[in-house]
C-alpha positions in Angstrom: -73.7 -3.4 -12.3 -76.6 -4.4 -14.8 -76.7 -4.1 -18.4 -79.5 -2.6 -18.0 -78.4 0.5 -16.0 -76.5 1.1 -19.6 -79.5 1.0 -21.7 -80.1 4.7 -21.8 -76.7 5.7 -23.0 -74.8 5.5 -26.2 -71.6 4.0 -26.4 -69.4 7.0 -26.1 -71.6 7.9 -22.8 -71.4 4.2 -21.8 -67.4 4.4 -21.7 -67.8 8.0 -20.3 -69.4 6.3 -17.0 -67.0 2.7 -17.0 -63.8 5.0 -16.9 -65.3 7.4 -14.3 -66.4 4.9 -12.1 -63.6 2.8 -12.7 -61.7 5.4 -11.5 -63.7 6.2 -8.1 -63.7 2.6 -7.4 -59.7 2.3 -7.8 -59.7 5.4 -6.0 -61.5 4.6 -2.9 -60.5 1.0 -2.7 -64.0 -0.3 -3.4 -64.9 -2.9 -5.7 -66.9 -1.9 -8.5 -69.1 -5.2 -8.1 -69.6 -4.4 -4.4 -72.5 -2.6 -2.9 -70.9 1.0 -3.1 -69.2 -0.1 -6.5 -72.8 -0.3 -8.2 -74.2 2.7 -6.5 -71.3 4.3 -7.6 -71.8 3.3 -11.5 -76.0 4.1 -10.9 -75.3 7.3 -9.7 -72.6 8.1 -12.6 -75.5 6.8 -15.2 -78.1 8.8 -13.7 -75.9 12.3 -14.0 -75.1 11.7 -17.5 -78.0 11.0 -18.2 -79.0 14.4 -16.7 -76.2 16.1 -18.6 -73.0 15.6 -17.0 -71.0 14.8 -20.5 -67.1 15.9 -19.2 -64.7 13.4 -17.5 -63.5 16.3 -15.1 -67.2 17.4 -14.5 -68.8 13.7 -13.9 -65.8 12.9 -11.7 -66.4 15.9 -9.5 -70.3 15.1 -9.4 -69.7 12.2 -8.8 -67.2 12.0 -6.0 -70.2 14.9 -4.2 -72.8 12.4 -4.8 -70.9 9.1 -3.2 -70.2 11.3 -0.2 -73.2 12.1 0.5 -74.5 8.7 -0.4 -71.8 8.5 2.6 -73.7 9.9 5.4 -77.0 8.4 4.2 -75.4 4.7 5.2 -72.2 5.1 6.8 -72.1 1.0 7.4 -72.0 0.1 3.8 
């Protein structure tokens, strides 16, 4: 993850996507510094930043979006 995939968010929507991702990493066993790990946290930043404010809701995004992310590169 870079800083500077943070930039656009405030600090409440900055702990908003750690905790979330955090979460799908432990989750699926991936390491958030690993390939998926950081596509992961991109993809979180990008939906807030879209308008996905709610644990629950950027979770569920979230979780759609790495799953299809999935079946774009099923060898990562």
């Amino acid at each position: 993850m870079s800083l500077l995939d943070l930039l656009p968010l405030n600090e409440n929507e900055i702990e908003l996507v750690t905790t979330v991702v955090r979460q799908w990493c432990e989750d699926h066993r991936v390491l958030i510094e690993s390939g998926r790990g950081r596509v992961a946290m991109t993809t979180a930043v990008g939906l807030v930043i879209s308008g996905d404010h709610s644990p629950e809701g950027l979770a569920e995004a979230l979780g759609s979006c790495m799953r299809i992310e999935q079946y774009k590169r099923p060898t990562d």
